[in-house]
C-alpha positions as CSV (number, residue, x, y, z in Angstrom):
1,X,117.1,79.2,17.8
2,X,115.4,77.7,14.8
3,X,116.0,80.9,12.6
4,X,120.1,80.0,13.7
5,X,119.6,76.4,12.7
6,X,117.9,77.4,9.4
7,X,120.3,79.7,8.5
8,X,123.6,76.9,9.4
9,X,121.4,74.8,6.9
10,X,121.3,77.2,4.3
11,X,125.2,77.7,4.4
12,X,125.8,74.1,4.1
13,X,123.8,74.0,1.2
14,X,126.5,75.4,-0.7
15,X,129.2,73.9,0.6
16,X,128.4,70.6,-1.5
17,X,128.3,72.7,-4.7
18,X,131.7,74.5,-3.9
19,X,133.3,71.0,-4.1
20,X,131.7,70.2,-6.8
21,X,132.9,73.5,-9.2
22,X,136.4,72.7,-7.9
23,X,136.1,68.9,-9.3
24,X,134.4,69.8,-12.7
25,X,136.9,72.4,-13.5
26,X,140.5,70.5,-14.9
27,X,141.3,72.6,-18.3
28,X,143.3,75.7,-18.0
29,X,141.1,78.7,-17.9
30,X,141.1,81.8,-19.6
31,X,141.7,84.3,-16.8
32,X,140.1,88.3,-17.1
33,X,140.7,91.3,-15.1
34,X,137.1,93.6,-14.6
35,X,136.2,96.6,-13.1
36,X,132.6,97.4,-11.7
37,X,130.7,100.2,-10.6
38,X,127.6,101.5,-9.4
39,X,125.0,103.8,-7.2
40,X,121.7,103.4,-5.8
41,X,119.1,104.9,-4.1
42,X,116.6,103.2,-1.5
43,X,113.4,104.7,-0.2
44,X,109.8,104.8,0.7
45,X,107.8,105.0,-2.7
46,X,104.5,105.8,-0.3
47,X,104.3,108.2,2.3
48,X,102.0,108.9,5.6
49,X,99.4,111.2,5.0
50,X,99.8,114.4,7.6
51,X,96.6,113.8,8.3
52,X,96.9,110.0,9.7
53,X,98.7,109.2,12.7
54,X,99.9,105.6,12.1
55,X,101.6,104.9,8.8
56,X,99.5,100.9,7.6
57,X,102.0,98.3,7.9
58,X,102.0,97.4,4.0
59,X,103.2,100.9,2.9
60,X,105.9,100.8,6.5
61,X,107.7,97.7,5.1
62,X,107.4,98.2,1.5
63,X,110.9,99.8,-0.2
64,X,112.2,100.6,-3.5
65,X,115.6,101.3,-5.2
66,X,117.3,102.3,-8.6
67,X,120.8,101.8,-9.3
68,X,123.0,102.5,-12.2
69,X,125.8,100.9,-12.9
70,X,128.9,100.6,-15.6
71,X,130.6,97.1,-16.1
72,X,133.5,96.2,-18.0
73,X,131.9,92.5,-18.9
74,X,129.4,90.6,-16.9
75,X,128.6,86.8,-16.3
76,X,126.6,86.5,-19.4
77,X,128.4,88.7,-22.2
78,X,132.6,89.8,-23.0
79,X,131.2,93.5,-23.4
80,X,131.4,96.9,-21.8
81,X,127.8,97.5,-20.2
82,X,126.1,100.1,-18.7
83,X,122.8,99.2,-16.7
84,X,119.9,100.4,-14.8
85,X,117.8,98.6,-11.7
86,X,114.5,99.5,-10.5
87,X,113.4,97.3,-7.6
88,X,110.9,96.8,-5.1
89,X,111.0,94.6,-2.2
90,X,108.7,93.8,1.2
91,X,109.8,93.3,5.0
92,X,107.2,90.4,5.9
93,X,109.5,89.9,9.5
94,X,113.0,91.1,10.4
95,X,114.4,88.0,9.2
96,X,112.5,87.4,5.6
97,X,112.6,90.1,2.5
98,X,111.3,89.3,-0.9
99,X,112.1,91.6,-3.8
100,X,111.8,91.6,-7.7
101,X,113.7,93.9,-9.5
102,X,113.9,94.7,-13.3
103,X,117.2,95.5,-14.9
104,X,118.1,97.2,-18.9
105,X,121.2,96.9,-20.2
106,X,123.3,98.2,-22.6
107,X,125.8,97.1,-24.5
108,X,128.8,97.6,-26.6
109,X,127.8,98.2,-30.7
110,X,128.8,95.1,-30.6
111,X,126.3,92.9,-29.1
112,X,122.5,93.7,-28.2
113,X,120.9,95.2,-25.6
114,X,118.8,93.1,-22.8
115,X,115.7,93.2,-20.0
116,X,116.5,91.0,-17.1
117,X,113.7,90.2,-14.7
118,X,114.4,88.7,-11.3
119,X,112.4,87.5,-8.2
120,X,114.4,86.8,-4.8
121,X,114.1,85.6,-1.5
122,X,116.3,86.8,1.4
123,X,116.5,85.7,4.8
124,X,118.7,87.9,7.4
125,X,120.1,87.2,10.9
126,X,122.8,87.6,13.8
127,X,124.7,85.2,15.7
128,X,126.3,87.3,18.3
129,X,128.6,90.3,16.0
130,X,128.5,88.0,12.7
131,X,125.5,88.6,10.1
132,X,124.4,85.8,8.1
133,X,122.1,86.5,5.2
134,X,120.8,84.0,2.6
135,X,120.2,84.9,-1.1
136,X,117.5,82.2,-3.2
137,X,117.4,84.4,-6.9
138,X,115.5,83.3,-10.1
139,X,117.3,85.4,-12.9
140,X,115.4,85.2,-16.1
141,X,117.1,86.9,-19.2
142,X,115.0,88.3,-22.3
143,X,117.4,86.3,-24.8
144,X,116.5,84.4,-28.0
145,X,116.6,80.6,-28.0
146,X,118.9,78.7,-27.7
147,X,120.9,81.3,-25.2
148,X,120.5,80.5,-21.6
149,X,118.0,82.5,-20.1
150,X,117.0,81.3,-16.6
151,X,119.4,81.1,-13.7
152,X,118.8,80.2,-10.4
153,X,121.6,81.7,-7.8
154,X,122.3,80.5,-4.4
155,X,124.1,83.3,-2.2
156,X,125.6,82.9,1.4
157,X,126.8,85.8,3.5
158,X,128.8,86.3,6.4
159,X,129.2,89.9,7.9
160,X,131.5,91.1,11.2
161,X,129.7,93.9,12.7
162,X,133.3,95.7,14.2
163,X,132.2,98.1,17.2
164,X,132.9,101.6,17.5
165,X,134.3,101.4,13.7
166,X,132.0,102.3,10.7
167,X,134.1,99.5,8.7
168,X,132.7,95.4,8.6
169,X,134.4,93.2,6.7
170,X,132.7,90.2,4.8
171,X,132.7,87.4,3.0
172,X,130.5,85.5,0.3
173,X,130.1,83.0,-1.9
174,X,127.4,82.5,-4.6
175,X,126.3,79.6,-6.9
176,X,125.0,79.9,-10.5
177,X,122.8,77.0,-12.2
178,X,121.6,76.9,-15.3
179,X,118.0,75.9,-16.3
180,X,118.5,75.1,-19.8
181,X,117.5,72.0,-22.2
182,X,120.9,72.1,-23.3
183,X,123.1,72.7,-20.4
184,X,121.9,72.7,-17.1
185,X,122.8,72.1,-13.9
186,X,126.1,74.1,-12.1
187,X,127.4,76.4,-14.3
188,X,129.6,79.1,-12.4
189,X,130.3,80.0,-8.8
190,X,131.2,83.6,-7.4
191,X,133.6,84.3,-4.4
192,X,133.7,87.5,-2.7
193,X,135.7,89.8,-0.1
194,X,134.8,93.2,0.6
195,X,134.2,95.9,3.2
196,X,131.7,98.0,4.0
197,X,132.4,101.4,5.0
198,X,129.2,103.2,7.3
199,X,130.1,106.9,6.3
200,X,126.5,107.5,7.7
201,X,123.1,106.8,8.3
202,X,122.3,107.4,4.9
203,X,125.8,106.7,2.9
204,X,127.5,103.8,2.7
205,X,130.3,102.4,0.2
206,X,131.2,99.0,-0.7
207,X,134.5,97.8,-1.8
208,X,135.0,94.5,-2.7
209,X,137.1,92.1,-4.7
210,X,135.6,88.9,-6.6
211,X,136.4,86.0,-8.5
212,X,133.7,84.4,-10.9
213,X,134.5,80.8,-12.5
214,X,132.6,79.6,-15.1
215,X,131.3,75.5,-14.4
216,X,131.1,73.0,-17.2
217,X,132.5,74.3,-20.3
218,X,135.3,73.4,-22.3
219,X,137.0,76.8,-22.3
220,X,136.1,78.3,-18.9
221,X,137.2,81.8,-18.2
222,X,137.9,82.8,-14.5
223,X,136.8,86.8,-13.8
224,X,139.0,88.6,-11.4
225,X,136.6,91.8,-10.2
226,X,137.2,94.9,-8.6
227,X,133.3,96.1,-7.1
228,X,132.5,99.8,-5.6
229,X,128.9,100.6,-5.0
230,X,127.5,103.4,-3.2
231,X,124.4,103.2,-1.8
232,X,122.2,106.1,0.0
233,X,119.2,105.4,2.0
234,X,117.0,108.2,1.1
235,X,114.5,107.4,4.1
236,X,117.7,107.5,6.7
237,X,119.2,111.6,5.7
């Protein structure tokens, strides 16, 4: 019961902050249509000796992943990208994950090539059929003054788990604040609808549709994105 209430306080959270980037935004907005895509591959970077018959608990709850991925722009940059994730994250109870992940990218000839380091929290549950899952990120970009470089993100969840169908629809929302001398403070929110399709208990394909708006600037421009990732879970073939 108090994992349920925690979670109902999380989503609130964001409700205050949804208001808030339709308030701030009153210019007409630049408006962009994207297209993203990506793979990645989770599993156990540490395996159980032959020789020992219970796997320690450290090494049965720790995971990793890589993904690659192509992007026609992203949140920080108007280029073409193509980028690569390597991340490791540990189950400390079935409701609580944290992870930290490092992410290269690169760029157009255009513009330059970045590291991205982030940490995150993530807490999981189930009311009945619906999944909730909350999202805390600290995103840190390897930029040059003055650029903004540190984000923190805010991300709420809601999943239907549909019986006897390998299909669950969802919906999210995510908030973006700057930590910046110059400009901090709310500076872009993320809406999202997708489903996930099961195809088994290793493959899985997300499609989704999203629509970013950029908080607090004079020329805001307003990202209209269509997502497919694929995921396989190496430990689940």
């Amino acid at each position: 019961m108090k994992a349920r209430l925690f979670f109902l306080s999380s989503f609130l959270l964001v409700l205050p902050q949804l208001v808030e980037a339709q308030e701030r935004n009153r210019t007409i907005p630049e408006q962009d249509l994207e297209f993203w895509l990506s793979a990645a591959v989770e599993f156990k970077p540490f395996k159980k000796p032959d020789s020992r018959l219970y796997e320690k608990q450290f090494f049965r709850k720790f995971r990793s992943a890589v993904e690659l991925g192509y992007r026609s722009a992203d949140y920080l940059a108007q280029s073409k990208q193509v980028y690569g994730i390597f991340m490791a994250s540990y189950r400390f109870t079935p409701f609580l994950r944290l992870s930290a992940e490092q992410r290269y990218t690169a760029r157009d000839r255009y513009s330059n090539n970045t590291d991205r380091t982030d940490v995150m929290m993530q807490l999981a549950t189930d009311i009945g059929r619906i999944g909730l899952t909350y999202r805390l990120r600290y995103q840190h970009e390897w930029l040059p003054q003055p650029e903004v470089r540190d984000l923190i993100r805010n991300a709420a969840r809601a999943e239907w788990n549909t019986r006897k169908f390998p299909i669950d629809p969802y919906l999210g929302a995510e908030t973006f604040q700057a930590l910046h001398f110059q400009r901090s403070g709310l500076v872009g929110m993320r809406y999202t609808a997708g489903v996930k399709w099961r195809a088994s208990k290793a493959n899985s394909l997300d499609l989704s549709f999203r629509h970013d708006r950029e908080i607090g600037t004079r020329d805001p421009l307003y990202r209209y994105v269509i997502s497919i990732s694929y995921e396989f879970d190496w430990n689940r073939r």
